[in-house]
C-alpha positions as CSV (number, residue, x, y, z in Angstrom):
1,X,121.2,88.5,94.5
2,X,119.8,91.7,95.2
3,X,118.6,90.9,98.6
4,X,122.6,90.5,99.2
5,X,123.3,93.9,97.3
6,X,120.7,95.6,99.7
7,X,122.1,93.9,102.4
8,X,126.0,95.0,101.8
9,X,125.1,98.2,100.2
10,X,122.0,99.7,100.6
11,X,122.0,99.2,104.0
12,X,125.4,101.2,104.7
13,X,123.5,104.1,102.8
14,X,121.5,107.0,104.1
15,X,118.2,105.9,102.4
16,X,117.3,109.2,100.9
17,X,121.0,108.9,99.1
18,X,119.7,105.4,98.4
19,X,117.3,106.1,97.1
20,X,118.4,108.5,94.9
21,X,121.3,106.5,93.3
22,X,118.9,103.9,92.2
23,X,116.7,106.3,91.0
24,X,119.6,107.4,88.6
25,X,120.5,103.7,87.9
26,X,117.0,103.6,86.5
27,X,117.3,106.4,84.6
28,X,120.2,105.5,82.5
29,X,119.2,102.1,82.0
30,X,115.9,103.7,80.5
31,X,117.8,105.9,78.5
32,X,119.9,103.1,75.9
33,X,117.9,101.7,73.5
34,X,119.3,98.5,73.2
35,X,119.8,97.9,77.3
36,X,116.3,99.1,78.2
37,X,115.2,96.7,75.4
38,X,116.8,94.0,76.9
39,X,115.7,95.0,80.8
40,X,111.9,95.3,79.9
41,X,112.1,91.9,78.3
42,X,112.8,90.3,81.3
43,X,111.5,92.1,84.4
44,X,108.3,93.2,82.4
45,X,106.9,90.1,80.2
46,X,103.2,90.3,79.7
47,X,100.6,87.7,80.3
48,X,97.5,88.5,78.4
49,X,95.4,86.7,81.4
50,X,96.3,90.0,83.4
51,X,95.3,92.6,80.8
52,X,93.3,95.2,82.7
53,X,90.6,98.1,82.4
54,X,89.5,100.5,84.5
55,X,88.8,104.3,84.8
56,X,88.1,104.2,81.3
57,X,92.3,103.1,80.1
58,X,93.1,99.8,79.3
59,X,96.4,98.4,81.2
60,X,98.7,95.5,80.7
61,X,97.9,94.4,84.2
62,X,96.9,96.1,87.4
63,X,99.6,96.0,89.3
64,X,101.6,99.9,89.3
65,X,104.0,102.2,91.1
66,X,102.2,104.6,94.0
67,X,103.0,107.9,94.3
68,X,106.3,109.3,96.0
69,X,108.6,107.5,94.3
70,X,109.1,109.7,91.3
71,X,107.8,113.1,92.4
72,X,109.2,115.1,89.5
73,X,107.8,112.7,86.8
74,X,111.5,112.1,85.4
75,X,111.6,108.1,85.3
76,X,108.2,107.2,84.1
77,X,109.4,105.2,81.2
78,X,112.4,103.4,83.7
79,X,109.7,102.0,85.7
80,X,107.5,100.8,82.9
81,X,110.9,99.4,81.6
82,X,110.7,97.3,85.7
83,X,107.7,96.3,84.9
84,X,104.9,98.4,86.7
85,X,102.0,98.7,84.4
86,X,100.8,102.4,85.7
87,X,103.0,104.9,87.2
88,X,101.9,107.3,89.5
89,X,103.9,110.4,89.6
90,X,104.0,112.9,92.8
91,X,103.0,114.4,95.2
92,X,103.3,116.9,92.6
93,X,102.2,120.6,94.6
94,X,101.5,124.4,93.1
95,X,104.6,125.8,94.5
96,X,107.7,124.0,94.2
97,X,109.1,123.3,97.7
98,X,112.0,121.5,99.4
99,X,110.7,119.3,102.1
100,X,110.8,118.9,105.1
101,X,114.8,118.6,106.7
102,X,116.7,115.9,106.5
103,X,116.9,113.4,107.5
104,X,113.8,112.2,106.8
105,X,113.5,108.9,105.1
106,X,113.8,105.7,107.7
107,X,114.3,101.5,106.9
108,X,112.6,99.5,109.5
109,X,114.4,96.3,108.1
110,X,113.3,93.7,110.7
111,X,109.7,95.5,109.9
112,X,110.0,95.5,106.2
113,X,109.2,99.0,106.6
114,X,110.1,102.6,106.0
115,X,109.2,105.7,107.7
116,X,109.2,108.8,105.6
117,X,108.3,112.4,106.7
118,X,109.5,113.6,103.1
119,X,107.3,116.8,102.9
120,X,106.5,116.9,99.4
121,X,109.3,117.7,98.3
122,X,108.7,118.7,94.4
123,X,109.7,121.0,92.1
124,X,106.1,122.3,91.2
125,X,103.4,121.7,89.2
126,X,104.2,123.9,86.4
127,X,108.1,122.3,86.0
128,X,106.5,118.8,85.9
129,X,104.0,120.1,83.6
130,X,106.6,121.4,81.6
131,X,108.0,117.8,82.0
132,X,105.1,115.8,80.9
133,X,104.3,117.8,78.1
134,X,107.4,117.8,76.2
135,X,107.9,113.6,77.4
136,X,108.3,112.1,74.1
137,X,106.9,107.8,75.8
138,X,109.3,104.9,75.3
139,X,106.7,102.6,76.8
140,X,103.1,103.0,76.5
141,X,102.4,103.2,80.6
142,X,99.6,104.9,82.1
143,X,100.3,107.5,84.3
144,X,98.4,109.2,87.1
145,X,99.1,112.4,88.7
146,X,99.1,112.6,92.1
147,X,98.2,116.1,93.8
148,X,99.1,118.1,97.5
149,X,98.7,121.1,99.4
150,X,101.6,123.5,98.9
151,X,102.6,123.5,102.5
152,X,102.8,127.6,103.3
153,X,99.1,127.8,101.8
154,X,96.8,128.1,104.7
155,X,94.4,125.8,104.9
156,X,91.8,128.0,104.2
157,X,93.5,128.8,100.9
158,X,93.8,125.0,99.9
159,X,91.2,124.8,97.3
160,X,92.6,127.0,95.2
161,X,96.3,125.7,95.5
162,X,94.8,122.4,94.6
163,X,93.2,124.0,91.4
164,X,96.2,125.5,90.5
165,X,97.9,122.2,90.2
166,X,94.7,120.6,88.1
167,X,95.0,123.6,85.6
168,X,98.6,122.6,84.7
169,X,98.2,119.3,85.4
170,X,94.8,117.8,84.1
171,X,95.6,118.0,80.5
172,X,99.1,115.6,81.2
173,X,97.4,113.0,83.3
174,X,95.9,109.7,82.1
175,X,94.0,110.4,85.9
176,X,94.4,112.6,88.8
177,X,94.8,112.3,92.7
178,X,93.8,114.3,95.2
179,X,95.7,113.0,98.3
180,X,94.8,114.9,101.2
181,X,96.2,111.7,103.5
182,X,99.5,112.3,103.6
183,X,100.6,112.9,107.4
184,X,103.5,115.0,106.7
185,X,102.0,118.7,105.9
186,X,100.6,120.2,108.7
187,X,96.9,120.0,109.1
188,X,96.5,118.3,105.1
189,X,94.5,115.6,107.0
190,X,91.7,118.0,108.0
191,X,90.7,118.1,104.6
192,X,89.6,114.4,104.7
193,X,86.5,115.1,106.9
194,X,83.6,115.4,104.3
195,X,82.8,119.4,105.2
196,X,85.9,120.2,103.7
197,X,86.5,117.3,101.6
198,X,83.3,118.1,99.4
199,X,84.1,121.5,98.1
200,X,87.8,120.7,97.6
201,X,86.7,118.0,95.1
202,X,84.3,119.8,93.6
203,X,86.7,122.3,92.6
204,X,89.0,119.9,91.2
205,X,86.4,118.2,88.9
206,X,85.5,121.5,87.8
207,X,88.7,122.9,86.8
208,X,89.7,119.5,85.3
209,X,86.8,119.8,82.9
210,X,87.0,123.1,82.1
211,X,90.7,122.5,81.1
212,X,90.6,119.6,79.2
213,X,87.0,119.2,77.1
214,X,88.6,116.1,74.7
215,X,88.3,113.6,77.0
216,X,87.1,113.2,80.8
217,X,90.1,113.0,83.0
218,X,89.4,110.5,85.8
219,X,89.0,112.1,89.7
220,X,90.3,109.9,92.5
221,X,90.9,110.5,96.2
222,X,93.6,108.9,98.0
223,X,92.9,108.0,102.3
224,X,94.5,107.3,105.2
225,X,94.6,103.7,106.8
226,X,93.7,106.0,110.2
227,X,90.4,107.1,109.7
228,X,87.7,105.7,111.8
229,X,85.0,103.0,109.9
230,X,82.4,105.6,109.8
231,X,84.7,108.2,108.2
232,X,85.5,105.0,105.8
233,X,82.2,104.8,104.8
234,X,81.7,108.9,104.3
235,X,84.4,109.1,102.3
236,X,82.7,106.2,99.8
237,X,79.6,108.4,100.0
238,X,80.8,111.6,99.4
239,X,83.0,110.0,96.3
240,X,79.6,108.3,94.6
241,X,77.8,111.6,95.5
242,X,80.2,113.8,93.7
243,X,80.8,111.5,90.7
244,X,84.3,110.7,91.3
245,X,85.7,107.6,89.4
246,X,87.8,105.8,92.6
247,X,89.7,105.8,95.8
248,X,92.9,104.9,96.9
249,X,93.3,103.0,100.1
250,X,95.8,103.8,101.9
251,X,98.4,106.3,101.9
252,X,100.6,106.2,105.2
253,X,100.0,105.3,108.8
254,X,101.1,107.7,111.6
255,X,99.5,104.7,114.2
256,X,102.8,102.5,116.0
257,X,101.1,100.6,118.6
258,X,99.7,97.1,118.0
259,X,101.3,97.0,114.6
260,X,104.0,94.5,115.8
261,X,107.0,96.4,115.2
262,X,110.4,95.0,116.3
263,X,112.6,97.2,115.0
264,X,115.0,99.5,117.1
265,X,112.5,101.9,119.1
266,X,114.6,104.9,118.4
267,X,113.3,104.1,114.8
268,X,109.8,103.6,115.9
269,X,109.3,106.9,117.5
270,X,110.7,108.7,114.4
271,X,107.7,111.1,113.5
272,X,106.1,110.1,109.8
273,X,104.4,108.2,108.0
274,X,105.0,104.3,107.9
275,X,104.3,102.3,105.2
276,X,105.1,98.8,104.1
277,X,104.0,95.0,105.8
278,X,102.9,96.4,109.3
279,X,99.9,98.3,107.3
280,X,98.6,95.4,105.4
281,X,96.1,94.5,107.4
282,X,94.4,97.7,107.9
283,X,95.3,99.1,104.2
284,X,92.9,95.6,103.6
285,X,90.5,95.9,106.4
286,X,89.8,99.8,104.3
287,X,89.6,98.3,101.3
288,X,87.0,95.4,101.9
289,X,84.5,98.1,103.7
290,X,85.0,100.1,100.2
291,X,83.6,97.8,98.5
292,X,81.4,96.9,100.4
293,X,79.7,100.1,100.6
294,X,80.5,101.3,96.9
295,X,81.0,98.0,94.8
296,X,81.7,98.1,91.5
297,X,80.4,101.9,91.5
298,X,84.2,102.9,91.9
299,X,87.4,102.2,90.8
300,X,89.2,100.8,94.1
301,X,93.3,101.0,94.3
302,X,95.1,98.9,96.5
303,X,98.2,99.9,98.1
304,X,100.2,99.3,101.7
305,X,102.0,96.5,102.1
306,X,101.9,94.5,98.8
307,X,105.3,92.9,99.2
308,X,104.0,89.6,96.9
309,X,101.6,88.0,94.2
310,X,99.6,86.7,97.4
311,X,98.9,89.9,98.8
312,X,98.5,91.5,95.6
313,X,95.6,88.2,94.8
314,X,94.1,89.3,98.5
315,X,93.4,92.9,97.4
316,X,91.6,92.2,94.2
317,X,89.6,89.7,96.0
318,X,88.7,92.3,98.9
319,X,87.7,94.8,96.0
320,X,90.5,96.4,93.8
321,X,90.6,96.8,90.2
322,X,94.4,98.5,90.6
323,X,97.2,97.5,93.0
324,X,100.6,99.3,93.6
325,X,103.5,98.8,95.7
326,X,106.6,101.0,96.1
327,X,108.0,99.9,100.1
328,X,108.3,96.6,99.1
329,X,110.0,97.8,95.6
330,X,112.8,99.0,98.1
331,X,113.3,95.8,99.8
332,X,112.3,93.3,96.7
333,X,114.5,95.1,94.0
334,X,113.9,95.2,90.1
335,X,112.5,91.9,89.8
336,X,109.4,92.8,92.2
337,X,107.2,93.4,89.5
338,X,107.8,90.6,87.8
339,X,107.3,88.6,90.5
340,X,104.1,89.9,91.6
341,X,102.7,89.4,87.9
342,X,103.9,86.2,87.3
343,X,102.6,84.9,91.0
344,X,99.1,87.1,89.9
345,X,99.1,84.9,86.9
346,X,99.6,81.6,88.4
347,X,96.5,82.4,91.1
348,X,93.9,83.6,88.4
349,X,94.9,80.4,86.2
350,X,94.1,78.2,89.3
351,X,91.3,80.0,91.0
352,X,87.7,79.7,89.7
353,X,87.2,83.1,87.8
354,X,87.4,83.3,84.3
355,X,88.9,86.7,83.9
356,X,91.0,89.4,86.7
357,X,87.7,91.7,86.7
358,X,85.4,88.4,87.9
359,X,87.7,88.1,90.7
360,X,87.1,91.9,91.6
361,X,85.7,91.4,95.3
362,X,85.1,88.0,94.7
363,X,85.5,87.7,98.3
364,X,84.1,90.6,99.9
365,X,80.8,89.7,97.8
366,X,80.9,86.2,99.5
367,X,81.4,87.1,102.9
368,X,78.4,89.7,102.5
369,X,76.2,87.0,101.6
């Protein structure tokens, strides 16, 4: 039904104004009692088979909403209410800024893909501080705070603008993310190469402790499926080096050629970032040399391309404790969650682990040996 919806409606929408109208649709759904009741009953049953720790919180399963979906952290408890068992808010920056101009959001429908050079756009970390701290939970969701570079800050000034965001943001944050991958602030992807990489999430540990002494807020990075194997690997290095609890892999792809694309090239050449099925393999490829450099020494997060329970099964085999999805979300509708735990459940009932952390980089371990 709602592949027909997207099909008659959706796809005579700008997708930005799509976007935004299901946004509100979400919203309001979350918002009455009885209706969100109802909603979470069916697109978010749990199966105690999936029930899932890591970086020190437990989880009804691993499978959550990546950053960029809800930047301003104003439908947290509408997407718990779809189903997504963490919800990862951003990318939240120091300054509030508008974006980049429209139009700037893209569908690659034959691709099952989007486009997005979005910018960032936020209103700041202190308003969605301001958010978070007086959000009063309907669900019990975990939620992650995702973290940018203000875009006017120099690059030389980035450590700071990054620490600004920590010191309203920390104390909010069941754990924080330092993305530095996105493709769509000038020169944000420099800050990836370990020289620069190393005293940026120093920083960021150190304000986060020094903010918030009750508890230790988990540190993760977020990377791009473009870096080169040996960068992979630095990455992995520098994160066990400096103590950090995981890594995300991958944020966006700003590669084109040899991804198969048949969509119209006009789309294609749009500048951005694409994400969705064309980065799946390489989003996996990152993963599996992850953990095969760090093991179960970090937290590992899968995300690009997860449009099913099978793809979801082949990044926790490759290595991740966590998935998330948020293309496919666009093209699957409400019931993608649902789908992805129930297929998730089906495949750890038949496979030969007892429990979803034994078939952590079942895999990866195997082809190693």
């Amino acid at each position: 039904m709602y592949s027909l919806f997207f099909k008659l409606v959706f796809t005579r929408m700008d997708p930005e104004q799509a976007h935004y109208l299901a946004f509100r649709w979400i919203r309001r759904a979350a918002r009455v009692p009885g209706l969100r009741t109802f909603v979470a009953a069916w697109l978010a049953p749990r199966h105690r088979s999936l029930r899932t720790e890591a970086l020190g919180l437990r989880m009804h399963g691993p499978f959550g909403l990546a950053a960029g979906f809800d930047k301003n952290a104003v439908a947290i408890d509408g997407m718990a209410m779809l189903g997504f068992d963490h919800v990862e808010i951003g990318t939240v920056t120091a300054r509030p800024q508008p974006g980049n101009p429209k139009k700037r959001l893209f569908r690659l429908v034959p691709d099952r893909a989007l486009i997005n050079r979005m910018g960032f756009n936020n209103e700041g970390s202190a308003a969605v501080a301001a958010r978070l701290a007086a959000r009063t939970p309907v669900f019990r969701t975990v939620v992650g705070v995702n973290i940018g570079k203000t875009k006017v800050v120099p690059e030389e000034e980035a450590v700071a603008d990054y620490v600004a965001s920590t010191e309203r943001l920390a104390r909010h944050a069941d754990y924080l993310v330092v993305n530095v991958s996105s493709p769509n602030t000038p020169g944000l992807r420099n800050l990836q190469a370990t020289e620069s990489l190393r005293p940026l999430l120093s920083a960021v540990r150190e304000a986060a402790d020094r903010v918030v002494t009750d508890r230790r807020v988990p540190l993760l990075v977020k990377i791009a499926p473009d870096l080169a194997d040996e960068d992979v690997d630095a990455v992995a290095d520098l994160a066990l080096e400096l103590g950090l609890d995981g890594i995300i892999a991958t944020n966006t792809t700003i590669a084109r050629e040899g991804l198969g694309l048949t969509s119209a090239p006009s789309l294609v050449k749009e500048a951005g970032g694409l994400s969705g099925a064309p980065v799946k393999e390489r989003s996996l490829e990152v993963l599996r040399r992850l953990y095969a450099r760090a093991g179960d020494r970090l937290v590992l997060v899968g995300v690009g391309g997860i449009e099913n329970a099978e793809d979801a099964w082949q990044r926790i085999l490759a290595g991740a404790t966590l998935i998330q999805g948020y293309s496919a979300f666009v093209y699957e509708g409400p019931c993608y969650a649902r789908a992805i735990h129930k297929g998730l459940a089906a495949r750890l009932a038949d496979s030969p682990y007892a429990t979803l952390a034994e078939a952590v980089g079942a895999e990866t371990r195997k082809a190693a040996q």
